[in-house]
C-alpha positions as CSV (number, residue, x, y, z in Angstrom):
1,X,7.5,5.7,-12.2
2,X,8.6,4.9,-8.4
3,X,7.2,2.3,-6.4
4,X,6.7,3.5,-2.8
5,X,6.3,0.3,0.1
6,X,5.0,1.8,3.5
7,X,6.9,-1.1,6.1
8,X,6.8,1.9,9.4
9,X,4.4,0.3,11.6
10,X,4.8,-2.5,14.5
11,X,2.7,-4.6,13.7
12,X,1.4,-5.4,17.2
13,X,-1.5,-7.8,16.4
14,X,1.6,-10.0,15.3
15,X,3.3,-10.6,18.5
16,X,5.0,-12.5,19.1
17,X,6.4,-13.1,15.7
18,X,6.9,-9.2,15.5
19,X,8.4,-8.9,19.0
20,X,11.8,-8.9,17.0
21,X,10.9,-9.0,13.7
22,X,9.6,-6.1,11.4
23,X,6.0,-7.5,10.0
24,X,7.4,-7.6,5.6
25,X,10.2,-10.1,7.0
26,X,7.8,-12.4,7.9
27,X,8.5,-15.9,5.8
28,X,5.3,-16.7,3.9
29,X,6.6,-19.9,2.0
30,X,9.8,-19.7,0.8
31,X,10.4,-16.0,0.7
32,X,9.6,-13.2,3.3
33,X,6.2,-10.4,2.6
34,X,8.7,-8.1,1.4
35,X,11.1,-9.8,-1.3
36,X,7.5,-10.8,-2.8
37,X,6.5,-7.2,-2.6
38,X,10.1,-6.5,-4.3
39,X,9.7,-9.2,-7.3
40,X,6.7,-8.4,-8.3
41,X,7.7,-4.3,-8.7
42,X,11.0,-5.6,-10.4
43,X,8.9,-8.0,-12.4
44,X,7.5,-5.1,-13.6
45,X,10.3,-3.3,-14.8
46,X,9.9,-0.8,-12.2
47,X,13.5,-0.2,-11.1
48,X,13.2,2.6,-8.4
49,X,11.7,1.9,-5.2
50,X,11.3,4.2,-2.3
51,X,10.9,2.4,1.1
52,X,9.2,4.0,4.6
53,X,10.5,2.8,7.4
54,X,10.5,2.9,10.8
55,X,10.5,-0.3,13.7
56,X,13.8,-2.9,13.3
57,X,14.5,-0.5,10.0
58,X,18.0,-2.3,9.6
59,X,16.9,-5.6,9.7
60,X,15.2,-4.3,6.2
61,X,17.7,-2.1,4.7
62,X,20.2,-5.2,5.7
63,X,17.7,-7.5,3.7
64,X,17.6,-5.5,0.6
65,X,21.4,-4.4,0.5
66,X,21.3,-8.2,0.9
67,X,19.3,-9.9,-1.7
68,X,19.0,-6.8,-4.0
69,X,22.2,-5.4,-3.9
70,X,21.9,-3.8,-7.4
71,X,17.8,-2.4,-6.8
72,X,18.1,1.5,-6.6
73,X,15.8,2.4,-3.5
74,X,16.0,5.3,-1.3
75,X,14.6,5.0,2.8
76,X,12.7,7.6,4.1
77,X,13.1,7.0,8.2
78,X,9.5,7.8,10.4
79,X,11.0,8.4,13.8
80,X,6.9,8.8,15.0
81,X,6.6,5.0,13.3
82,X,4.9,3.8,17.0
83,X,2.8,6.7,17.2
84,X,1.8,7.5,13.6
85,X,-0.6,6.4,10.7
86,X,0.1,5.6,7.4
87,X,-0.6,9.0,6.0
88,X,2.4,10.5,7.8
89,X,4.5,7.9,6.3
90,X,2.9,8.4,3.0
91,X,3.7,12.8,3.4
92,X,7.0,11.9,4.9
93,X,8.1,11.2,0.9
94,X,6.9,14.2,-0.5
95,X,10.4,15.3,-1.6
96,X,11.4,11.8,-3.9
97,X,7.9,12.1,-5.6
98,X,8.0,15.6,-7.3
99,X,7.3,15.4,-11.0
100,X,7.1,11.5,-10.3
101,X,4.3,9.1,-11.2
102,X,3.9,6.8,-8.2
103,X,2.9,2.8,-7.6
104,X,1.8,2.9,-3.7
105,X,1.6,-0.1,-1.3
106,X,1.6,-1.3,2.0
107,X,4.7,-3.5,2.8
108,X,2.1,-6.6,4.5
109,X,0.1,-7.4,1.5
110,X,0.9,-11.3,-0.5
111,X,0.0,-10.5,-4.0
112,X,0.5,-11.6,-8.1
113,X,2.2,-9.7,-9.6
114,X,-0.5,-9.4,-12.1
115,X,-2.2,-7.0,-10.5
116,X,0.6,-4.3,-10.7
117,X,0.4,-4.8,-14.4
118,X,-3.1,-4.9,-14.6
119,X,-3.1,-1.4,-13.0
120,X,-0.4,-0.1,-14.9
121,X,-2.2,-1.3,-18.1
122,X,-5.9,-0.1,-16.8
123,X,-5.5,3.0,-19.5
124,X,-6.5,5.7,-16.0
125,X,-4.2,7.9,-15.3
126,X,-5.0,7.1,-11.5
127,X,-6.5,3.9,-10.0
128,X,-6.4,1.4,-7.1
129,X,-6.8,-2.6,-6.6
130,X,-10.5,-3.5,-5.9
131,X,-11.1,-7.2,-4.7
132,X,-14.8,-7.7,-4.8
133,X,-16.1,-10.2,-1.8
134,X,-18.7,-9.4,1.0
135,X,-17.0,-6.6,3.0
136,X,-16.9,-5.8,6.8
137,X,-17.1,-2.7,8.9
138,X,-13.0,-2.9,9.6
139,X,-11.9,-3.3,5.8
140,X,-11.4,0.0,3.8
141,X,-14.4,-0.2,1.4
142,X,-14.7,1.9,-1.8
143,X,-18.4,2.8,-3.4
144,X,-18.2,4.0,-7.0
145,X,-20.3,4.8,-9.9
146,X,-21.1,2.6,-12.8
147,X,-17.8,3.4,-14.9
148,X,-15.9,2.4,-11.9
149,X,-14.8,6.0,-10.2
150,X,-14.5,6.0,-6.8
151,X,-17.3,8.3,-4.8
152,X,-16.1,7.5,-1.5
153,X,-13.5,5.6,-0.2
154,X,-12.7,4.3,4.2
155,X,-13.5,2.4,6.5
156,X,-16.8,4.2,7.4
157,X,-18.4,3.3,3.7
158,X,-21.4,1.3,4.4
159,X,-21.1,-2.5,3.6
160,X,-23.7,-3.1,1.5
161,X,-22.7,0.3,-0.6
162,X,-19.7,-0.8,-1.5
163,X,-18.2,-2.2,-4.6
164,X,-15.3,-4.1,-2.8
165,X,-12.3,-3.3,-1.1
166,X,-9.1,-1.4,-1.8
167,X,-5.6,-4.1,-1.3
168,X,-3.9,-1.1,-0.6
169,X,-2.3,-0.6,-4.0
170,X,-2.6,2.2,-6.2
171,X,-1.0,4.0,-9.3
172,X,-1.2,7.8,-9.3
173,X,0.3,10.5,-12.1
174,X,2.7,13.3,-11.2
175,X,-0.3,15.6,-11.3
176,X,-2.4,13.7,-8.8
177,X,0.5,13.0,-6.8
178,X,1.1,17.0,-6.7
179,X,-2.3,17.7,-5.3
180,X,-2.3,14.6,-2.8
181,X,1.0,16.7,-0.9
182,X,-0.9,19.4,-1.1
183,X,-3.7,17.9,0.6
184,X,-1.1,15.9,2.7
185,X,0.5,19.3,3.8
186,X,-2.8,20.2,5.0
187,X,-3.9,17.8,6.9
188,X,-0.6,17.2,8.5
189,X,0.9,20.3,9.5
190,X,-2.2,22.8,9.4
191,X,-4.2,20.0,11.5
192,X,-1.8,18.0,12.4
193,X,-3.8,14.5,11.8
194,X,-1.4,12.2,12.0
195,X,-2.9,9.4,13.0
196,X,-5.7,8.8,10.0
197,X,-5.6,6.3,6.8
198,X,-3.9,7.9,4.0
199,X,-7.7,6.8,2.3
200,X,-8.7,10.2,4.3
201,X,-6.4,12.7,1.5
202,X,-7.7,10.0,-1.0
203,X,-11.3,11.1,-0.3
204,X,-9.8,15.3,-0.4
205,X,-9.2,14.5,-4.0
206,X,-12.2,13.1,-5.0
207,X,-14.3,15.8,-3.2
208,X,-12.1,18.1,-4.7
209,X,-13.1,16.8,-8.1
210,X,-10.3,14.3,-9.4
211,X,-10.9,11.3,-10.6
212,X,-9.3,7.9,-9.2
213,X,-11.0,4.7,-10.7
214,X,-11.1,1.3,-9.3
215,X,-9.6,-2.0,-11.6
216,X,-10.9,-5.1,-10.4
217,X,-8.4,-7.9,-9.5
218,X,-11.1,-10.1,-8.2
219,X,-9.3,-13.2,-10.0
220,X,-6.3,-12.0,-9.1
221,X,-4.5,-13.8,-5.2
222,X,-4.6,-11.3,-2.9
223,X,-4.6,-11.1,0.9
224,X,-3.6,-8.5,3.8
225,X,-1.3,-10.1,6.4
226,X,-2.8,-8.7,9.9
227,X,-2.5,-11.6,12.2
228,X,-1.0,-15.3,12.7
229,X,-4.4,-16.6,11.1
230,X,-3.6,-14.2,8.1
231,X,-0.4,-15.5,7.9
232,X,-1.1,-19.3,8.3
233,X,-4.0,-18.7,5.4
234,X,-1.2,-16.6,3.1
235,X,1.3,-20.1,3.9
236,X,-1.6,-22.2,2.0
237,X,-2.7,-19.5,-0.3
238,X,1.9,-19.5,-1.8
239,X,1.8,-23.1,-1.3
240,X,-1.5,-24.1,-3.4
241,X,0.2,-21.6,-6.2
242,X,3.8,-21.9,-6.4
């Protein structure tokens, strides 16, 4: 298995602190979003890493080659990072996931590393993070049956539908992973949407008949970071914990 962190984007909602700054080397406590992101794969015994980037991408291959000098990651460039979603990033790696199970994230989230394990010992084949609170229009919300497969999966799932929200990690199988490029490939150079979620292929496959279930890390610390108030809660959250 390869852990792939998306860490493209700008991260505008952050200016200031992003005016020089990529958004995953952001100090939250002690440590920056991204060498949290890093021990909690490696905590994992996950050893290869694959790494998007795109804004200020030295300041985070300088970091790694840094303080993991001995990690074996590969970085996949976006040079559309300013004008690009997360699914391009996400099809940009097609070639360093054939044949490969996958561990996807985005590079802003604070987490325990619990929740990779939990999702690596959930017994699906294919499965993302649900935290379960009282959702809002913005937040990608997933509905799902009683067993826990996801029936739909965005931002335009209705609130009070919805079991929770997906933290933006997930654990796909080679197979899966196969026929997400192939959606990917689709929806990207036949139609050239570049600028959706990557939750849009996610919602292909499940149409399409697959399977993807949702594990419940309700208990589990979790938080996006999308602005300074984000950040100032994700300070307290570290603190009350470590």
């Amino acid at each position: 298995m390869k852990a792939l962190i998306l860490a493209a984007g700008i991260a505008s909602r952050l200016r200031p602190l992003t005016d020089n700054t990529p958004k995953c080397l952001l100090k939250v406590g002690n440590k920056n979003i991204l060498s949290l992101t890093l021990d909690n794969i490696i905590s994992n015994r996950i050893q290869k890493v694959v790494v998007v980037t795109g804004y200020r991408e030295d300041q985070i291959k300088n970091f790694i080659a840094s303080e993991y000098p001995t990690l074996d990651v590969k970085y996949i460039y976006n040079p559309v990072y300013d004008s690009t979603n997360n699914i391009y990033s996400l099809w940009l790696v097609k070639n360093e996931f054939a044949g490969e199970d996958m561990l996807l994230m985005d590079s802003d989230i604070i987490f325990d590393q619990s929740i990779i394990t939990k999702l690596l010992n959930s017994g699906f084949d294919n499965c993302l993070a649900l935290k379960k609170h009282e959702v809002q229009e913005e937040e990608i919300k997933v509905k799902g049956d009683s067993e826990g497969r996801i029936l739909e999966i965005g931002k335009e799932v209705i609130p009070k539908e919805a079991m929770g929200e997906s933290i933006g990690i997930e654990k796909f199988s080679a197979p899966l992973v196969e026929k997400l490029y192939k959606i990917l490939d689709h929806l990207i150079i036949r139609e050239n949407k570049v600028n959706l979620f990557y939750e849009a292929a996610f919602q292909n496959l499940i149409d399409d008949g697959e399977s993807i279930f949702a594990v419940d890390i309700t208990e589990h610390k979790c938080m996006e970071i999308d602005t300074a108030h984000d950040l100032e809660m994700a300070n307290r959250m570290i603190t009350e914990n470590y």
